[in-house]
N, C-alpha and C positions, 0 to 999 in steps of 0.2 A: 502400121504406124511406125513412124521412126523410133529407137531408141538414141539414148544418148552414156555416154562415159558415167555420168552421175550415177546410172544403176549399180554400178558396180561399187562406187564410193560411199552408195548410200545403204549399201547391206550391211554395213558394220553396226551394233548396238549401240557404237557410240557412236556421237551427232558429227556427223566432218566440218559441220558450223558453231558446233560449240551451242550447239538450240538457244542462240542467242537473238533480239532482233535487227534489224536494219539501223543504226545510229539515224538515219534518215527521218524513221518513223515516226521519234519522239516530236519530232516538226510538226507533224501532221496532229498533234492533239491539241499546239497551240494554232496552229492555221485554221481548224478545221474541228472544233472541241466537239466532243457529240455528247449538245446541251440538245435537251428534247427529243426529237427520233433520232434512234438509231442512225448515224450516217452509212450508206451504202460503199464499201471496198470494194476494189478488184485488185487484183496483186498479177502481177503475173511473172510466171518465176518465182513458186511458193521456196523450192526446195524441200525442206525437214516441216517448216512450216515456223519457223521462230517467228517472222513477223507476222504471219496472220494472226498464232496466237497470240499475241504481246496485242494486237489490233484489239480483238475479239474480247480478249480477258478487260478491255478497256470502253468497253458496250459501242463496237460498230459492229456491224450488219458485214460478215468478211464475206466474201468468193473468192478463188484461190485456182490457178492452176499451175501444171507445173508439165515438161514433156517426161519427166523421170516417173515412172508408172510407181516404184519404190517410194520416190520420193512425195508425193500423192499419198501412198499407204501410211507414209508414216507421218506424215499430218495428220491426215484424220487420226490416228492412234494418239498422238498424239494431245490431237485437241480432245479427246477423250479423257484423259489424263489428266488433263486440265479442266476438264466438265464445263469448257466452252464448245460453241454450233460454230464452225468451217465447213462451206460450201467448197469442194477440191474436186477438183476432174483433170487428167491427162488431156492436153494440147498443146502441139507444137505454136510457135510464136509467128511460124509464116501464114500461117494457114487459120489463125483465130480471128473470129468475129464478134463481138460483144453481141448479145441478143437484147441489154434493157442495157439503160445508164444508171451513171454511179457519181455518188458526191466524188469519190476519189479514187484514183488511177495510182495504183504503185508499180515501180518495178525498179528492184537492183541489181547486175549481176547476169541479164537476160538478153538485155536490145543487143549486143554484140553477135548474137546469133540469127537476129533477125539478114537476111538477104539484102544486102546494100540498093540495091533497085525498089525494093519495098518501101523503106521508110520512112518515105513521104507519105504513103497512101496509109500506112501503118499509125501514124503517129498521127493523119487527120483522122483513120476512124476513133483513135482515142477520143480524137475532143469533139468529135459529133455525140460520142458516148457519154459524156461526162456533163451533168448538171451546170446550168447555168450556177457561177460564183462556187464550181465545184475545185477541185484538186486535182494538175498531171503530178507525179512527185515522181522524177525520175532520174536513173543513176548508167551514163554510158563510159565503157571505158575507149581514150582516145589514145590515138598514134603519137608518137614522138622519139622524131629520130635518132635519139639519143635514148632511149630507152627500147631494150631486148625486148623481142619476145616473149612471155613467160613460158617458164619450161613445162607446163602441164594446161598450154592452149590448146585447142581444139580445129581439125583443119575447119570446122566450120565456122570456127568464129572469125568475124571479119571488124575489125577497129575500127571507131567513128573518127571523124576530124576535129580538131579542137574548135569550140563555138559551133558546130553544127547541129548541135540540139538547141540550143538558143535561139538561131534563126528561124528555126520551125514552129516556135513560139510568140513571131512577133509579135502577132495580131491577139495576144495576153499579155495580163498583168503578173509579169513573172516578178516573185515575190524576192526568190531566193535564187541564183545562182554562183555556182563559181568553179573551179579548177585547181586540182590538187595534184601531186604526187605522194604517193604512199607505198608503204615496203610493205612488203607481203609474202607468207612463209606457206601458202596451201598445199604446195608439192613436195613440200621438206628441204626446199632450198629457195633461199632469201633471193625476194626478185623485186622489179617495180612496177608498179601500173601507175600510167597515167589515169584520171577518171576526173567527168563535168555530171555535176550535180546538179538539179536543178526541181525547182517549186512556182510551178506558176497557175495560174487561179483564171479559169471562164469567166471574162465580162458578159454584162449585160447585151452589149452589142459586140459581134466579133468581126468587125470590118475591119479590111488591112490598114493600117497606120502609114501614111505618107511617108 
């Protein structure tokens, strides 16, 4: 199975995410509160595992994977530490298949690695996956010509186009979106990423919208 760069970043004792979680997340507990059962996560692109457990520690039912085999181990350590249950396994993001459905879909940090030809087919298995009036809650970063590189990309990462996560949501009630620019210091030199955020919710019926 493939590795990726993260192994090696992710060996260190200290957390290279600051074992913090996704800002993203906190959305999900007003979208999405887990009043009565447990809601069902999937995360993909656990990393360290900050937002599974920040999830978990807040009574949803998490799954988790991540292609960094390290970074897998050290969730689960993690969530031990925190004497919260994460479900974590090693899979690459081209080649995953959801096996049950879930009130909520996360991912931040991740779809840029998915194969630009895929994610159409990628992004419908999510929402075959995902519960009716369940949660996609997802974070891509996009091109813009006017913004570098960052200096510790990946040749496999491949940038999405502005609004092209949006579109593949028509046919949802997308709650939240929108498009940022934000500086960012992961490699020890100040860079930018563009990034489209986005929160949109399985209707009842999912016919395309005229």
């Amino acid at each position: 199975m493939k590795t990726t760069i993260y192994d090696e970043r992710y060996k260190s004792k200290i957390s290279y995410w600051n074992f913090r979680p996704s800002g993203m997340a906190f959305k999900i507990l007003e979208l999405f509160p887990p009043t009565g059962q447990r809601p069902k996560v999937l995360e993909i692109g656990c990393g360290e595992g900050g937002t599974a457990i920040f999830l978990a520690k807040n009574d949803y039912d998490v799954t988790a994977f991540d292609l960094s085999s390290i970074g897998v181990a050290k969730t689960m350590e993690n969530a031990n530490k925190h004497n919260v249950e994460v479900k974590a396994f090693k899979a690459d993001v081209n080649d995953f298949v959801p096996e049950e459905k879930y009130d909520v879909i996360f991912s931040s940090g991740t779809l840029q690695y998915l194969i630009p030809e895929k994610r159409g087919h990628f992004i419908s298995l999510l929402k075959e996956y995902t519960n009716t009036n369940g949660l996609n809650v997802l974070h891509t970063f996009v091109s813009k010509p006017f913004i570098d590189i960052a200096p510790d990309a990946e040749k496999s990462e491949s940038l999405w186009s502005s609004g092209e996560l949006l579109l593949l949501y028509k046919d949802w009630m997308t709650e939240h979106f929108f498009e940022e620019i934000k500086t960012c210091n992961s490699s020890g030199i100040s860079h930018r990423h563009a990034h489209n955020r986005i929160w949109s919710r399985k209707p009842q019926s999912t016919q395309p919208r005229s």
